[in-house]
C-alpha positions as CSV (number, residue, x, y, z in Angstrom):
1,X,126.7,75.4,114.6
2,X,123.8,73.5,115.4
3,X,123.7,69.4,115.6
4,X,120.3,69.5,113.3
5,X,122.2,71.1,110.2
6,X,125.3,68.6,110.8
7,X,123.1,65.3,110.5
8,X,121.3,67.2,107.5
9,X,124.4,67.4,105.7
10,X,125.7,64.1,106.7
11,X,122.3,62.9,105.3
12,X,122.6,64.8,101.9
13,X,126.4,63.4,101.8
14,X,125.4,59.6,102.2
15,X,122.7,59.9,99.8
16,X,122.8,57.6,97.3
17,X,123.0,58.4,93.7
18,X,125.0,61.9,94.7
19,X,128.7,63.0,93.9
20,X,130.4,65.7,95.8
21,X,133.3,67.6,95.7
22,X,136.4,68.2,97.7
23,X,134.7,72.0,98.2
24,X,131.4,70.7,99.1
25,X,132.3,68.2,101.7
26,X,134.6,70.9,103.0
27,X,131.3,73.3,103.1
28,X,129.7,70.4,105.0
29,X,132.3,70.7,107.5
30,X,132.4,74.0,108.0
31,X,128.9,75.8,107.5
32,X,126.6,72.5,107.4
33,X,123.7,75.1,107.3
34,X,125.2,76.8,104.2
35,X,126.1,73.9,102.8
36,X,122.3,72.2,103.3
37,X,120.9,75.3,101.6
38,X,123.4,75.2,98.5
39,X,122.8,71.2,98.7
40,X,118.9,71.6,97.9
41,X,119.7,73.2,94.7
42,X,122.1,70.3,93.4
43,X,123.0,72.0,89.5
44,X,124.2,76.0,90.3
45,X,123.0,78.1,88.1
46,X,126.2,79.2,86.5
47,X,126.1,75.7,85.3
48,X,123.0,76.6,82.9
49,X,124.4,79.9,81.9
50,X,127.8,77.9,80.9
51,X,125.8,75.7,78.5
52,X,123.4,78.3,77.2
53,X,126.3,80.5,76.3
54,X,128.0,77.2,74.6
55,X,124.8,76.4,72.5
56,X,124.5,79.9,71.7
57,X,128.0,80.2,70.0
58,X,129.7,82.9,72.7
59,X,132.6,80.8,73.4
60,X,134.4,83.1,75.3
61,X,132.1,84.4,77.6
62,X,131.5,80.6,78.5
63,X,135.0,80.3,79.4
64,X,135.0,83.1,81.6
65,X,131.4,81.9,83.6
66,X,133.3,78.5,83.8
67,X,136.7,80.1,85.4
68,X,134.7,82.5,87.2
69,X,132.5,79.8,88.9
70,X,135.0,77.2,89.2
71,X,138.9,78.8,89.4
72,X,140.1,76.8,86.7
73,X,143.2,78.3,84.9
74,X,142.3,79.8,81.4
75,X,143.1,76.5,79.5
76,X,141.5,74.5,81.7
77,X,138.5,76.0,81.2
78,X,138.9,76.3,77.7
79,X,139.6,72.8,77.0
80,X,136.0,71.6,79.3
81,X,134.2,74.0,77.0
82,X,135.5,72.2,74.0
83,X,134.7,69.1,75.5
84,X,131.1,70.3,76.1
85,X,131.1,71.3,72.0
86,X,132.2,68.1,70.9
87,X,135.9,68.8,70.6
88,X,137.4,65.5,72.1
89,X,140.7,66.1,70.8
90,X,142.0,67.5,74.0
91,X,142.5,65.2,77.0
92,X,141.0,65.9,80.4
93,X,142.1,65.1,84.1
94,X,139.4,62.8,85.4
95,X,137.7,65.6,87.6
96,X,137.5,68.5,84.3
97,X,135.9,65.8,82.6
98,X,133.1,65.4,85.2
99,X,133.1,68.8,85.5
100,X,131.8,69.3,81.8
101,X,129.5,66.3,82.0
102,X,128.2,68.1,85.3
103,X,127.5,71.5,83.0
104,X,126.2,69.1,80.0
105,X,123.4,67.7,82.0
């Protein structure tokens, strides 16, 4: 692993204005290059897909892009696509809740 893509990634991680995960900063860690790479592309696609799919009414198959990109357990990910529709009524950990704001934009 070379030194040049550990200070990249350090420099990504002390950027101002960014939030990372527990998984990114562990990709920092361990694959700084891999991590740089995925770090120049700050919203993942899936994230997009996730909201089209909301706006376009195919609930389900939102669920299963947000499980599939994510791991969250079936009602987890159920209850951030209703967040992302408006449906407050559930309460979300801290994390799913930045999670859907994340996949709002």
């Amino acid at each position: 692993m070379s030194a040049k893509a550990y200070k990249q990634a350090i420099d990504i991680l002390t950027s101002k204005g960014r939030v990372f995960t527990t998984v990114e900063i562990e990709l920092a860690k361990l694959h700084p290059a891999l991590f740089v790479r995925f770090a120049a592309d700050p919203r993942p696609k899936w994230q997009d897909t996730a909201k089209g799919l909301l706006h376009g009414g195919h609930f389900i198959e939102a669920i299963k892009e947000i499980r599939n990109a994510t791991n969250l357990g079936l009602k987890e990910a159920k209850d951030v696509a209703d967040y992302i529709r408006g449906n407050r009524v559930c309460a979300l950990s801290a994390e799913h809740e930045k999670l859907a704001r994340e996949i709002m934009g």
